[in-house]
Every structure is written in structure tokens, then in C-alpha cells.
N, C-alpha and C positions, 0 to 999 in steps of 0.2 A: 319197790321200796319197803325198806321193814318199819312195819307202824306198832307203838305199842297197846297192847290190846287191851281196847276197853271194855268187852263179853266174850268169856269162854262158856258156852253150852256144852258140858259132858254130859254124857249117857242120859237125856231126857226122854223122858216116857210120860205117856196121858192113856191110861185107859179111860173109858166111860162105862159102866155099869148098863147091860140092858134089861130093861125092865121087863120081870117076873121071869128072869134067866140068870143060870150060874155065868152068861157068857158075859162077854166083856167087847166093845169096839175097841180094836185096837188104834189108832189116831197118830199117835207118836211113838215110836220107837224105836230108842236108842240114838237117839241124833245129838251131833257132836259139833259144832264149828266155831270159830273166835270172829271176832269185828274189832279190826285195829281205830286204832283212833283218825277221823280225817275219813275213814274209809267206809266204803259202799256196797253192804255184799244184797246181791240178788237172791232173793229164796223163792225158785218158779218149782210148778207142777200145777198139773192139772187137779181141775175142781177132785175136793177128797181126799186130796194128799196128803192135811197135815199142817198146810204150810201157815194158815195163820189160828189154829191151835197153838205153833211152837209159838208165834208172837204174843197168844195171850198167857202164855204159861212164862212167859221170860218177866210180862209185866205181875206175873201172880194176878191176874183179872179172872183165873181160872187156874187149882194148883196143883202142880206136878204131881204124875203118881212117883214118881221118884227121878233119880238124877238130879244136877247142882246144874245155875246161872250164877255165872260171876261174873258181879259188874263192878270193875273199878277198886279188886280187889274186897267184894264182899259177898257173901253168897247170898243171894236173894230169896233162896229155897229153905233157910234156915232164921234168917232174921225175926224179929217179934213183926206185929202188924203196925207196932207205932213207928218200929224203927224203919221199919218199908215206906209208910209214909210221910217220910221225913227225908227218903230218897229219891220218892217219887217224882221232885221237879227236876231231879236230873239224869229219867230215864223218863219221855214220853212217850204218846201214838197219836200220830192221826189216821181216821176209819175213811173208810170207803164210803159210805155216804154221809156226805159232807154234811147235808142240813138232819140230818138223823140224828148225828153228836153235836148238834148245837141247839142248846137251849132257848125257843123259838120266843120265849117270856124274856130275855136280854138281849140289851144291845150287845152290839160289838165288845166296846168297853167295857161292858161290866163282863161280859164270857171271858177275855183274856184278865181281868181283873180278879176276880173269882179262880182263876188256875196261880195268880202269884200270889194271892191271899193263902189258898191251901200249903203253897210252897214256902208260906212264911214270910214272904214278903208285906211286913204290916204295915210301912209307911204309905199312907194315901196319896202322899206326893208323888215317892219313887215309883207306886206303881202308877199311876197319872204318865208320867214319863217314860215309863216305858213304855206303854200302850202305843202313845205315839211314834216309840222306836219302831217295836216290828212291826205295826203296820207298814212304816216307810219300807222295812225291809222284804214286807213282802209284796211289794210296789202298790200297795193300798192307798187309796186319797183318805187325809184327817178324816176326810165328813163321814167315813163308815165307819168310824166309830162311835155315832151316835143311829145308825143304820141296826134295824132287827136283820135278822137273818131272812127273811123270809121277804126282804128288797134287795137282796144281794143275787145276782147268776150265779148259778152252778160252779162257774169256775171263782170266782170271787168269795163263795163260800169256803171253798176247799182251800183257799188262801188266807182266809181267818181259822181254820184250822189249823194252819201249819203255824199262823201268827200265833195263838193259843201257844199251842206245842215249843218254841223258841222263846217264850217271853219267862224261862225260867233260866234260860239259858245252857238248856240238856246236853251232857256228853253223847248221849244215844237218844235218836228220835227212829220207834218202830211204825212204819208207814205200812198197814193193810189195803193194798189195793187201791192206793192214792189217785188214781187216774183211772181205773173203769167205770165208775159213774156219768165220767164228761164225755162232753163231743170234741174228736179226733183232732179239732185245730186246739182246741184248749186242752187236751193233755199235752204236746209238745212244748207249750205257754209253763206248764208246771215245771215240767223234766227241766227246765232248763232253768227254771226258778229254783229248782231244790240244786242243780250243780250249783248254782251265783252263791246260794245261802252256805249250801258247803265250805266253800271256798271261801267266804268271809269268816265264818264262823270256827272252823275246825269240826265240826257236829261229827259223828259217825253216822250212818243210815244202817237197817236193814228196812229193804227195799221188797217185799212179798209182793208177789203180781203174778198172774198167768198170761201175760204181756210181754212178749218177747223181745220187742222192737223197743218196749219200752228198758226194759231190762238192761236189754243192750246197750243204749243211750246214757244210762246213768252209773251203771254198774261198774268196779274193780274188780269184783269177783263175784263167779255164779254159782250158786248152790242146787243142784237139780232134787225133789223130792218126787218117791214112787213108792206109794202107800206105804207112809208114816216114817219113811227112812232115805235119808241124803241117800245118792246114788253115785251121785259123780260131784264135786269140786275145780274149778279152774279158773284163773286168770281170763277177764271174760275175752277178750281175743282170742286165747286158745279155745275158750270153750266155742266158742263160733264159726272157729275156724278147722279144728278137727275134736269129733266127740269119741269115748272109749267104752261108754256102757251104753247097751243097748237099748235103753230104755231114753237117752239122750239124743240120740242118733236118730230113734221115732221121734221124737218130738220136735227135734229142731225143723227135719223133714215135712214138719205138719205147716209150716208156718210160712208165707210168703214174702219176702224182707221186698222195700222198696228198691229193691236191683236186678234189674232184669239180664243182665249179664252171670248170675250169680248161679250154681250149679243146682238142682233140683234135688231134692235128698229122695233115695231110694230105698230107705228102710222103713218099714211098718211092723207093728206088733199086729198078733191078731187076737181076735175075741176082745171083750170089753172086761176091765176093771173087776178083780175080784172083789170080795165083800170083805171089809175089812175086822168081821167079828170069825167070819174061819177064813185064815191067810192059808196061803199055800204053802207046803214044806220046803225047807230050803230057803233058794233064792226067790222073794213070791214072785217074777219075772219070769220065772221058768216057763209055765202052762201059756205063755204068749211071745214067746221070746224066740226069733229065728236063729238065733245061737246057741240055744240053749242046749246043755250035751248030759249027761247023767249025772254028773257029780254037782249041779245046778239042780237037780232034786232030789238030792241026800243034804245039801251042804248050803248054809248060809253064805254069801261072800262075804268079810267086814270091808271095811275100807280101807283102802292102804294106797301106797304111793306109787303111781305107774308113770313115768315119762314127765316129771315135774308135777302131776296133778293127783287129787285120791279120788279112785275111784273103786266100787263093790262090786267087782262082774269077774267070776274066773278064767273067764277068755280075754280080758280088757287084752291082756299083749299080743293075741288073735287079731285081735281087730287091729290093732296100732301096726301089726306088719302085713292090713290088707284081706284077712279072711273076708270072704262072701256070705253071706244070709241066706240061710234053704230063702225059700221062697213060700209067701205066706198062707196058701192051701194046705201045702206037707205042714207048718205049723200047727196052723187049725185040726188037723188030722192027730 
């Protein structure tokens, strides 16, 4: 279904400066993707990738080295700081650890009060009533609104966060890693609260997680990052169901889905993770990549469209018509 899009991310880059070095971490680079409105895109990779740099650079909580975020028609990368936060209640986040970002000196109500004050919400009544809204909405009983944070479970916390987050009523809510903090029966409790709020709401998600199962679960589409750059894009069905860069193919393969009928992935990179302040030439996949052929070490892939999907691998239509993987000794070698 074609959604209209409420974030395009062109060409975003984040270096970091290393200290008493001309060098530089690279972090982000060149990453490109839109979130239609309504819609959920997944942005996984493994720890170091990037992925939630890109979420705080989209918020400006940390600012781009260059490239544009347009939200809702504004660029975000260019605005004053007054006019940012005067946008701010209708682009949120909620963080990975839930009692971290909650100010453990407020109740409930005054934490989500405090987010609709900033957002310019000045009537004490309307915000009074709202308070009671999302809680309802995010199946809170009233009495935790007079509840600190620090009488709240884990998972209960992470639901006045999200309460926080929807009490300005955000086109885009950026979630880092919303469910690795909990235990495994109360993330599903979430995933399935953030579908319900979808669905009433209209909200867009982006969804950062190195959580596959969770990914799965919530996601329209997946975004795969491998140091500092999308690698692959798909419809998350397809992406689960056949991947085209090699670097998705290892990873899905890492992961054990609850279906023991389901076919065991054979593909592995070898050697561990280059350093992200000297990347490798080209494709930096190459020095681990069981595909990898020469023009994968002279040559960048960009991104582009293979079989409905974009994906950054010179061989993606190799693999889409069945090529094999040396084997990962000759890699390493």
C-alpha cells in the first residue's frame, strides 16, 4: 500500500572526531530511507552499526555531519533551534532503558505533563486530560499517574514512556531498542501494544532493534544496517523470506525463529567487524564476505533496485539466481 511519507533520510552521515587524531569514526554513512505515514520500518544491525546514531541524528539529539531529514515536509537539518523545538512534539523517542529516561523526582503525571508543557500544551486542564487519555491508551490503571517511576515494573515503565511519547500526539515516534531491557514475556506485551497504538493512532514507527523476532513482529519494512550503511531494504516478508546481500543472509542465519520446521540459514561471514575509523576499500563486506569477487574491493556497491527490493552487493542477482558461498576457511584465508 502506497503511504505518504512522513521522513525522508537522504544521504545522512555522522562522523565523530577521535581524539588527538586527524581520524575520524565513521558511524553513518550515506544512509537514505523514507517512513510513510501509518507505517513501521525496522532498522536492525548488529551492535556498532549505526543504527541508533541514525535515530538520534534524525531527532538532532546529536547533529548530522551532513545530509538532510525531512519530516512532514521540513528539513530538520536546517531549521533554527527554536523552530526544532516547536516540532518536537510531533516527532518523539522512547529509549531503551525505560527508568533511565524517566525523571525518578516525578510522578507519572507530571513526566507526561512536562512533555505537553514543552510541546505547548499550556492549559492545565487539557493536559490533566490527556494524561488520563494515554495512559488508558497505553493500558495503564489512573492510580499510575500519581505512581514515581521507581513503583512501576520494568514493563510498566516502558509503557509510561511510550505514554510520554503519544501524549503530543506525534506523526513519528523513533523507538531505540524499546524491548531489550525486558523480560521475554513482556516484550511480546509491548510489540503488540505498539501494533494496537498504531492502529488507532495513525503514528509512523521507526523501530531500531537488534531483535529479529521482534522486528519481525511489528515491522512493514526492514532496513538491514553493516557499518554505518543500509545494506539491504525489503517488505519484511520478503526480507524473511529470501535475503540478497550477504551480509543479511549471515544474519538472518544467526537467529533462531520460534519454528522448528523452518530451514537453517547456511551462510556466515568470517573474521569479526572491521573498525569503523579505517573501513575497508570498496564494499567494507568484502574482507569477510563469501561472495566477495574483485570488483567488491575496488568498488563501492550503492543501493539500487534488485527483484522489487534495494539492495548494495554486486553480486545481489548471483545470489537471487542461487549462487553458492566459498566456504568460510577460503574466506578467512
Amino acid at each position: 500500500m502506497k503511504r505518504e511519507p512522513v521522513l525522508t533520510v537522504d544521504g545522512l552521515v555522522k562522523h565523530f572526531p577521535v581524539r588527538r587524531s586527524s581520524k575520524v569514526v565513521h558511524a553513518v554513512n550515506s544512509v537514505s530511507f523514507t517512513i510513510g505515514s501509518g507505517e513501521t520500518l525496522g532498522l536492525v544491525g548488529e551492535s556498532g552499526s549505526g543504527k541508533t546514531t541514525v535515530g538520534r541524528c534524525i531527532l538532532r539529539l546529536i547533529e548530522p555531519t551532513s545530509g538532510h531529514v525531512v519530516f512532514n515536509g521540513t528539513d530538520l537539518t536546517t531549521v533554527s533551534k527554536s523552530r526544532l523545538r516547536k516540532l518536537r512534539g510531533s516527532i518523539q523517542m522512547v529509549f531503551q532503558e525505560p527508568y533511565e529516561s524517566l525523571n525518578p523526582r516525578f510522578t507519572s503525571r507530571a513526566i507526561i505533563e512536562e512533555n505537553l508543557q514543552l510541546a505547548g500544551v499550556a492549559s492545565g486542564s487539557e493536559r490533566r486530560r490527556r494524561v488520563g487519555e494515554v495512559l488508558e491508551l497505553v493500558r495503564l490503571p489512573a492510580r499510575v499517574a500519581n505512581t514515581y517511576p521507581h513503583g512501576l515494573t520494568g514493563g510498566e515503565q516502558q509503557r509510561l514512556s511510550i505514554a510520554r511519547a503519544l501524549s503530543t500526539r506525534p506523526d513519528l515516534i523513533v523507538l531505540d531498542e524499546p524491548t531489550s531491557a525486558l523480560d521475554i514475556t513482556v516484550r511480546g506485551d509491548i510489540i503488540r501494544l505498539l501494533r494496537d497504538l498504531q492502529h488507532q493512532t495513525g503514528v509512523a514507527l521507526l523501530f531500531i532493534s537488534h531483535d529479529l523476532t521482534a522486528v519481525k513482529e511489528i515491522s512493514h519494512r526492514v532496513a538491514i544496517m553493516y557499518l554505518g550503511e543500509i545494506v539491504e531494504v525489503a517488505e519484511t516478508d520478503d526480507m524473511f523470506s529470501r535475503q540478497l546481500h550477504p551480509y543479511s543472509l549471515a544474519l538472518l542465519a544467526s537467529v533462531l525463529f520460534p519454528d522448528p520446521t523452518g530451514p537453517l540459514g547456511r551462510v556466515r561471514v568470517a573474521g569479526e567487524i572491521p573498525s569503523p575509523v579505517d573501513l575497508p576499500s570498496g564494499c567494507h563486506l568484502h574482507p569477510r564476505c563469501p561472495y566477495s569477487i574483485e570488483l567488491c574491493k575496488e568498488q563501492w556497491p550503492p543501493l539500487r533496485e534488485v527483484a522489487g527490493r534495494r539492495v548494495a552487493c554486486h553480486r545481489a542477482e548471483d545470489i537471487l539466481r542461487g549462487a553458492e558461498p566459498r566456504a568460510i576457511d577460503e574466506v578467512a584465508s
